[in-house]
Steps between C-alpha positions, in 0.01 A plus 500: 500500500597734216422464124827334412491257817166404365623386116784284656268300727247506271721326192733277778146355560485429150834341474600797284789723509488854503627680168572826571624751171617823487436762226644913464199696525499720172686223292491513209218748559226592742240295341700276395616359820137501645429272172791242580453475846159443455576228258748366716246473756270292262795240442567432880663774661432507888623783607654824306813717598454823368835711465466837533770622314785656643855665333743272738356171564794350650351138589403473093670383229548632115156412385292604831741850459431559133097443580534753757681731285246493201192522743661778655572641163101491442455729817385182700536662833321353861148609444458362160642160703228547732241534204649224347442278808167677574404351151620170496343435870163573356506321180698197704478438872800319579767612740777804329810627664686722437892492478645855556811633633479730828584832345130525304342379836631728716495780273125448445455469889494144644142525630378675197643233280330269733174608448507529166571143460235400710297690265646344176441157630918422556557252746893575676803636385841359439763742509797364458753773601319551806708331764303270777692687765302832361196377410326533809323826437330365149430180636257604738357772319446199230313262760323755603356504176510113470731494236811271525849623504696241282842420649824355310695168590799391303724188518803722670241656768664410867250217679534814799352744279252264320337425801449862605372593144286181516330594823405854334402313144109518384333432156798276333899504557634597131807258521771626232637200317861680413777726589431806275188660341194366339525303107447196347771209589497167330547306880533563862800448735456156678460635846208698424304217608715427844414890583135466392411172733677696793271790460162338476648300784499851692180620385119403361491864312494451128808466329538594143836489329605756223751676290621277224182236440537452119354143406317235611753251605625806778124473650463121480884470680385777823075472505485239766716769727310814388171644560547679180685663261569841333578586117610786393751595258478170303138608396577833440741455283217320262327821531811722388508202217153535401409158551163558687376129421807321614471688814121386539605135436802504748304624753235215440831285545640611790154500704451193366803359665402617831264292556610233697 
């Protein structure tokens, strides 16, 4: 059972949901992302995404883009991600991904990369332009290493191909909520719940549903058909705000919700 594997049962036997956030490593700053994660942490955060930033993150909206493009702008580049994680893993042992795009994973050499998260203390990869038909080569290299591979369901995935990306799934099926790329949205489409209930008919992996999760009404309407649930942009965008302390007290909110 891997690290991430572990945090779900763990909490489900809690009758706790899984909140899951994601932060650009190097936004606003080196230190100061280590700071706000780690505070993050303190208020309920599960599990952390790290981004590594990256100069065409296609899956990611305007304010996961312009994160990328400031850290990038500080000369964040994959090794000062891997500090970063190495950091945070030591000061607090919960499980990190992190959420890359293939091009700095392949260009750093798949099993190289590999190690070195092992090393930092991350937990699996989601990569979210790397195809399931193609992802055979990392995906084994990554169990080999007992870290998860994180695939992607969506309400338009085929039941034909969900079952085959099912049967490969491990860690936690990142379920994408919308058509289009990740940002805050006020509601979600009605069906989202049909598709949800048809998938954890299909599987007992973790599911945790993301892109779009906003407010606390969105969590209370899915919860009872997730495992989990990611936030991203909505508490960035607090960040590129300034507003440090509202951040802190929605995250309070939104694990606080979870609890069933």
């Amino acid at each position: 059972m891997t690290e991430i594997e572990r945090k779900f049962k763990e909490l489900n036997k809690k009758n706790e949901k899984v909140l899951i956030l994601y932060f650009t490593a190097g936004f606003p700053s080196f230190e100061k992302s280590i700071e706000i994660i780690k505070r993050s942490i303190e208020k309920g955060a599960d599990i952390i995404e790290i981004g590594i930033p990256f100069s065409d993150p296609i899956a990611d909206g305007p304010i996961i883009q312009y994160t990328s493009a400031k850290a990038l702008e500080n000369g964040i580049n994959v090794d000062d991600c891997f500090e970063i994680a190495k950091i945070l893993k030591n000061e607090k042992n919960i499980p990190y991904l992190f959420m890359t795009y293939y091009n700095p994973v392949y260009k750093y050499g798949i099993e190289r990369f590999a190690d070195r998260c092992v090393e930092c203390g991350i937990s699996g990869l989601i990569i979210p332009d790397l195809p399931y038909e193609e992802s055979y080569e990392v995906l084994k290299i990554l169990k080999e290493r007992n870290l998860n591979l994180i695939y992607f369901l969506t309400p338009f995935t085929s039941e034909k191909r969900m079952k085959k990306i099912i049967k490969k799934a491990n860690g936690f099926i990142y379920f994408i909520s919308i058509a289009g790329v990740t940002g805050p949205r006020e509601e979600f489409d009605s069906e989202i719940i049909n598709s949800l209930k048809k998938v954890k008919e299909m599987t007992e992996i973790p599911v945790a549903l993301g892109f779009g999760i906003s407010n606390r009404n969105q969590i209370k309407a899915i919860k009872e058909y997730v495992d989990g649930v990611i936030v991203g942009s909505f508490f960035l965008k607090k960040i590129i705000d300034g507003k440090i302390e509202e951040l802190e007290n929605l995250i309070s909110e939104f694990k606080e919700e979870l609890k069933i």
